[in-house]
N, C-alpha and C positions, 0 to 999 in steps of 0.2 A: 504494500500500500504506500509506504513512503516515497517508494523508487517511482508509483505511479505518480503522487502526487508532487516529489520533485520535477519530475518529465515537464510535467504541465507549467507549473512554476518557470521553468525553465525557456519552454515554448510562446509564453505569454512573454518574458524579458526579453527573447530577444527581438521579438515583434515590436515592442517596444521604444528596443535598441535602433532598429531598421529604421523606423517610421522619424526619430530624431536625432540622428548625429547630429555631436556640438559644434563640430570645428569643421572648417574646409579642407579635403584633403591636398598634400604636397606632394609629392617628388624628393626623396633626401637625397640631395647632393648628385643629383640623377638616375642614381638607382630608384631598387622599388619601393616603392609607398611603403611607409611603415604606420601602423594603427596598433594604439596603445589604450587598454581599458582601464579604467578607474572605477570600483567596486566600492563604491561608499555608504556612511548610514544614511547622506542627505546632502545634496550639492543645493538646497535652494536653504536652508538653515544658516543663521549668525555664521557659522566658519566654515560648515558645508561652499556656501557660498565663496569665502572668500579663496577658499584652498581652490573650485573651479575658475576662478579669476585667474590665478599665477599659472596653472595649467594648461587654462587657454591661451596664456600669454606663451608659453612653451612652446605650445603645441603648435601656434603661429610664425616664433621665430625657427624654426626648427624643420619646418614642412610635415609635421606630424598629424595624422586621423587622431582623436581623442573620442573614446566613447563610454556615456557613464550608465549606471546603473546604481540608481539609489534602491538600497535593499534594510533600508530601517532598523537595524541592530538586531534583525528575525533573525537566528540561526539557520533556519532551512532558505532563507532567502539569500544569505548571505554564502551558503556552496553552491547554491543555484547561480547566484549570479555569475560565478565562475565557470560554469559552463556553459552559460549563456554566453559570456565574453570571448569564449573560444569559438564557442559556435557561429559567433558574428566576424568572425578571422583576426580577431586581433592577436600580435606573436607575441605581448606583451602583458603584464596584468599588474597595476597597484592597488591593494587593498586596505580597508578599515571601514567597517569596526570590523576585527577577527578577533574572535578566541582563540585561544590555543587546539581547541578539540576540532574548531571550526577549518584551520588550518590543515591538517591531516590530509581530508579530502581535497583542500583546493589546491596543494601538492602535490596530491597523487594523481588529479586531472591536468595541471600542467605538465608532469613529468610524461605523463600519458600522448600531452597534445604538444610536446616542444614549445610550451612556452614558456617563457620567464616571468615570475613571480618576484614582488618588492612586496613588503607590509610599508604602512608608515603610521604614525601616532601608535604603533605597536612593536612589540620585539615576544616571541617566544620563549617562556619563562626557563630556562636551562635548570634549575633547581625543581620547577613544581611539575612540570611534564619534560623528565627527560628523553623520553621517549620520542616523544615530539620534536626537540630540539634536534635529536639524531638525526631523523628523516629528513628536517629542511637542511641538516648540517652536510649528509648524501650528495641530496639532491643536487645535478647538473643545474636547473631551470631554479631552484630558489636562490634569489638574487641576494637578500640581504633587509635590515628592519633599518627605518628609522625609527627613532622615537625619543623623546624627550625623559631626564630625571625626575621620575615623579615622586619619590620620595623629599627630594630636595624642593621639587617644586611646594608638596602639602605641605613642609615647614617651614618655606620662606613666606608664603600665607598664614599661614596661624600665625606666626610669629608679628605679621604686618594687624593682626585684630589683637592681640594681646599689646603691641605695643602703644595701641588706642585706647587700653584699659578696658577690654575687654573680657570679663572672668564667665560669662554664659552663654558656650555658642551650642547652635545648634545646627546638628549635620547633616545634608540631604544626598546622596548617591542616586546611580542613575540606574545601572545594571548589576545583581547580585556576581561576584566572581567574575566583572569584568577585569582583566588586568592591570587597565589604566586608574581603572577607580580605586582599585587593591593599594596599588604604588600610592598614593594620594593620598588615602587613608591611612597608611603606615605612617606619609609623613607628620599630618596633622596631628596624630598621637604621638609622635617621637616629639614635635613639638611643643607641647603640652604634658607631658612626664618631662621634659627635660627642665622646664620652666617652677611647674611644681618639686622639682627636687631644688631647684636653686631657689624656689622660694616658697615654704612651706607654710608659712601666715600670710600668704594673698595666692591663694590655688587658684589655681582656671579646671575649670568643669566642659568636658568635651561629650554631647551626645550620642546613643547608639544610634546608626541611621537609618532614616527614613527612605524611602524609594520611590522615584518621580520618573523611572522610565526614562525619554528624552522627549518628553512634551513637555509645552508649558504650565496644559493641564495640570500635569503632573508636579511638577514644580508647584504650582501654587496649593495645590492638595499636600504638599508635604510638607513646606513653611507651614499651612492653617495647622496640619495635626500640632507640629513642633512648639508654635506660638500656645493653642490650647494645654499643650502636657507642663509648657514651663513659662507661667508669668512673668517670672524673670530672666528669661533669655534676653539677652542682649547682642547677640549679634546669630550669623547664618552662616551657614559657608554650602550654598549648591556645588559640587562638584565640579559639574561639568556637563555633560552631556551632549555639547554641541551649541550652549546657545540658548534653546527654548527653555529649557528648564529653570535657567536663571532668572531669565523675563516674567516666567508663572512667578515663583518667590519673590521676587520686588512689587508685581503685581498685587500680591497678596498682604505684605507689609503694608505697602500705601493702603491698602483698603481698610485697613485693619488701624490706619492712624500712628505705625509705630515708628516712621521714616527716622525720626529724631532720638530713637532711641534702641531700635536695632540696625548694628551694624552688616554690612553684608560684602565678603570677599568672594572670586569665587576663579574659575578657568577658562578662554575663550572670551574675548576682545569682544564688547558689545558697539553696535556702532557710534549711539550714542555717551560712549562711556564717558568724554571728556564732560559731560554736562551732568553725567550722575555722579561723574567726582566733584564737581562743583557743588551741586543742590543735596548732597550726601545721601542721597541712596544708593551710592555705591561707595567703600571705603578703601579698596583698592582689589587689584587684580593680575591676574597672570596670564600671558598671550602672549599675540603677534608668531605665532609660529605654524601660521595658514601655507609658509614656504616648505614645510616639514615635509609636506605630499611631493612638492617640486623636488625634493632631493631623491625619492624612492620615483619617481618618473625619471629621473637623470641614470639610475643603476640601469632602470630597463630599456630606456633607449638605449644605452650603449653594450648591453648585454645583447640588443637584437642586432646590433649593427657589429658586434665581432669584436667590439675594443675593451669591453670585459671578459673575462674565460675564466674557464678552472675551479667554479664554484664549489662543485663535490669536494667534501672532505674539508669544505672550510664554511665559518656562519658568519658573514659581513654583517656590520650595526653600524649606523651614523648616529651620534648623538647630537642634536638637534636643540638650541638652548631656548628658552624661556625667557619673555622680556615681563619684568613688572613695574606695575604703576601704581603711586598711592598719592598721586596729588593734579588737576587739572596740570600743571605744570609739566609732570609727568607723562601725561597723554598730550599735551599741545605737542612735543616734541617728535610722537612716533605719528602722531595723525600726519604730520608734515612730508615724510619719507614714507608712510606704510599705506595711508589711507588716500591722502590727495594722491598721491603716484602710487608703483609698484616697487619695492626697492631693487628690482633689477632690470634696466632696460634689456631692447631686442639682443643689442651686440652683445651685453653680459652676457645674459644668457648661450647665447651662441658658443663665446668663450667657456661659457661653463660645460657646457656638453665635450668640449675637448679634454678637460681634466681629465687625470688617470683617477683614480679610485683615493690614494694619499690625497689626490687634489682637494676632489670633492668633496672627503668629511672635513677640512680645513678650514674648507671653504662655508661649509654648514656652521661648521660651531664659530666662525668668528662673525656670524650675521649679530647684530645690534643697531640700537639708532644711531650710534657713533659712526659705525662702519657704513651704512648707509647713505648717512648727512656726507662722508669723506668720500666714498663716489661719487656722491651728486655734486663735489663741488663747491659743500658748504664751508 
């Protein structure tokens, strides 16, 4: 029944796929066309969006097909779409959201179908499914993860609401035993035991979490639980989720009257955010890392085109950093470089695709608004 009802799932995406390619196809370099898929939870969402913006900027300067398939953080949609993505001939494939278990199959259908596979906003847990890690560490066709320090990220956040005097937050996740949210959560507690050992007459009190899915619905349904269970909560921290989820929770604050007295940090760059650090319902935040996608599209274009090899027997990671902001001041700077422009023009890019692989992750972790303002010239 599954295999039936994958088939189907399957058949519907790529009809889909067919009826809306994003990008116009090219010619690379006069060879043949290359067409690269992106497997995501949401290309029209807060960072869905923005990560299909830098993509299509790619995909443009580069002569690349780009075709997407938003598959909602469903597990069975999210193998489906992989081989839907082959099935609509692209040689290439970047994904997220992937689980670990999710991963397995979309491995074993590119190993199947010779195509190369990137994760990004993701890495394969080497500790919790080794098993798993072994297979993409094999595999010819798995290309390599990006993903960002999420442990460091959850504690340089907690740390940014405690340093507001903040002692009652409350926590919202998006998906039980997603990885990214795992990572996040380990750091917000490491931040918060570390604080109450340094200072044991003024503790911080960190919530068991709530669950908002990646809608905003959902967000706002699990601030109202969190707001009702503790009077005195004084600040929020949505995880993440993409975006919606954070807009339900501020949504829900306002309504609730408590703008002035719960704080709210959280992951994923709102576009408005310069104006909710201003009017303080938002107390700061962690982003700008929509280019994370563009670097696992950079492995597999050049995995398709011959100037990466040799995967088997090794597991590529880009670590992908994290920009934070806790004051208008702070967003006026990256809106400048990230939000009015892209921070890499056609040529960069161009350039970037030539990078060998040292290049590339170098290249990724020294992204900031400094580095960006210093290309542009500023």
């Amino acid at each position: 029944m599954k295999k039936l009802i994958s088939a189907a799932l399957c058949a519907s995406m790529v009809g889909s796929l067919l009826a809306g390619s994003a990008v116009t196809t090219f010619a690379d370099d006069g060879g043949d066309p290359i067409k690269i898929g992106v497997s995501i939870w949401s290309s029209t969402d807060v960072l869905g969006s923005q990560c299909k913006l830098i993509l299509d900027a790619a995909a443009d300067a580069l002569g690349v097909e780009v075709q997407y398939v938003d598959q909602g953080h469903v597990s069975e949609q999210v193998t489906a779409s992989v081989d839907a993505l082959i099935a609509a001939g692209c040689q290439g494939i970047i994904i997220c959201n992937s689980a670990d278990t999710e991963m397995t199959s979309a491995i074993s259908s590119c190993n199947a179908n010779n195509v190369y596979l990137a994760q990004f906003f993701r890495i394969i847990s080497e500790e919790n499914n080794p098993d798993i890690y072994e297979l993409a560490k094999a595999s010819e066709y798995y290309v390599g993860a990006v993903h960002e320090n999420e442990p460091e990220n959850g504690e340089k956040l907690v740390n940014i609401l405690i340093d507001k005097g903040c002692r009652d937050i409350g926590l919202i996740g998006w998906e039980q035993g997603d990885a990214t949210w795992l990572g996040r959560w380990q750091g917000y507690q490491a931040g918060v035991e570390k604080w109450n050992e340094e200072h044991p007459d003024d503790p911080v009190k960190l919530s068991d979490p709530q669950y908002a899915g990646t809608t905003s619905e959902g967000g706002a349904k699990a601030a109202d639980a969190l707001m009702a269970a503790d009077p005195d909560l004084d600040a929020l921290i949505p995880a993440g989720g993409g975006g919606d989820p954070l807009q339900g929770a501020i949504a829900a604050v306002e309504k609730a009257g408590k703008t002035d007295s719960i704080s709210i940090v959280s992951t994923d760059f709102l576009p408005d955010l310069g104006e909710r650090l201003a009017n303080g319902s938002m107390a700061g935040e962690s982003g700008g890392h929509y280019c994370d996608p563009l670097f696992a599209f950079m492995l597999v274009y050049n995995a398709i085109r011959g100037n990466y090899s040799g995967f088997g027997g090794t597991f590529n990671e880009i670590n992908f950093p994290y920009l934070f902001v806790a004051s208008p001041e702070d967003y006026a700077a990256y809106e400048k470089y990230f939000v009015d422009q892209l921070p890499y023009t056609a040529d960069e890019l161009k350039a970037m695709a030539d990078l060998d692989l040292e290049g590339l992750t170098e290249t990724a972790a020294k992204l900031s608004i400094e580095d960006a303002a210093a290309r542009a010239g500023a």
